[in-house]
C-alpha positions as CSV (number, residue, x, y, z in Angstrom):
1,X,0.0,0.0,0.0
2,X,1.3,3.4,-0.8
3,X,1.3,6.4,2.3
4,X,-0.8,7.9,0.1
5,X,-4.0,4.8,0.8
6,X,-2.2,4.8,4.5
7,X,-2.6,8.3,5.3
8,X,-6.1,8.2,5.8
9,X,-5.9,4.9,8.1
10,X,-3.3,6.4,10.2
11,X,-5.4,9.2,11.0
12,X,-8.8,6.9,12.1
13,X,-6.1,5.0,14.2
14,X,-5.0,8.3,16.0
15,X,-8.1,9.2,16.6
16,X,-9.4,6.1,17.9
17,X,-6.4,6.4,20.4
18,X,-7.3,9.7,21.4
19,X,-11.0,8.8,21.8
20,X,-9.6,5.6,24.2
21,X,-7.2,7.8,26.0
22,X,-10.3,10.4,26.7
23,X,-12.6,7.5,27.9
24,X,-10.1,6.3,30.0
25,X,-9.8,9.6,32.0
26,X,-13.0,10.1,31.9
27,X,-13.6,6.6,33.4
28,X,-11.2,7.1,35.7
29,X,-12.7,10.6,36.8
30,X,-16.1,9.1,37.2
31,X,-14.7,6.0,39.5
32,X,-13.4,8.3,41.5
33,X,-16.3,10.6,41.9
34,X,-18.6,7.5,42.1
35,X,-16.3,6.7,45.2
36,X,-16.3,9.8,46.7
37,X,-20.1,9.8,46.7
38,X,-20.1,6.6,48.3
39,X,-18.3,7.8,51.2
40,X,-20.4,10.8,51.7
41,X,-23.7,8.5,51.5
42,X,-22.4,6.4,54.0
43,X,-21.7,9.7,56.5
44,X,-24.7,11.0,55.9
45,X,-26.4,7.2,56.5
46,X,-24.2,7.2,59.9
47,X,-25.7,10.4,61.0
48,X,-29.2,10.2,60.1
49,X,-28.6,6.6,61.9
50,X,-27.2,9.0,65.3
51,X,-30.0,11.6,64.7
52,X,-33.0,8.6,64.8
53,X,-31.5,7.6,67.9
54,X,-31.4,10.4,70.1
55,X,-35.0,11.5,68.6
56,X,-36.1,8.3,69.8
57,X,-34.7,8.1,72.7
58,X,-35.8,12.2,73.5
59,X,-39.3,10.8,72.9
60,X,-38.8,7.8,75.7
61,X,-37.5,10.9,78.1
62,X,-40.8,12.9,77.3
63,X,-43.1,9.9,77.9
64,X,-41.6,8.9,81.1
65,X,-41.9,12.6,82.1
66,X,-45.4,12.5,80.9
67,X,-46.4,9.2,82.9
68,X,-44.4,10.8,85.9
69,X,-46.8,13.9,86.2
């Protein structure tokens, strides 16, 4: 084949590589944001855990104070 035939091969080839490089940090930047979500959900799961206790147990307070008077 000439360079001529090859010129326009070379170029779908380069491309393609940049396309796979871009989707690769792209993947990579979504893993990573995926993980950093996943973290915050399971904060925010710990807290509103915390915040259910102490409601509940604020409402067991006020109903032996109720039953005491």
């Amino acid at each position: 084949m000439s360079n001529v035939a090859l010129a326009p091969l070379e170029q779908q080839l380069d491309e393609l590589i940049r396309v796979c490089e871009q989707l690769s940090e792209e993947n990579q930047s979504l893993r990573e944001e995926q993980e950093k979500l996943k973290t915050e959900r399971n904060v925010l799961l710990e807290k509103t855990s915390q915040a259910r206790h102490r409601i509940e147990s604020m409402i067991e307070r006020l109903k032996l104070l109720e039953h005491e008077t």
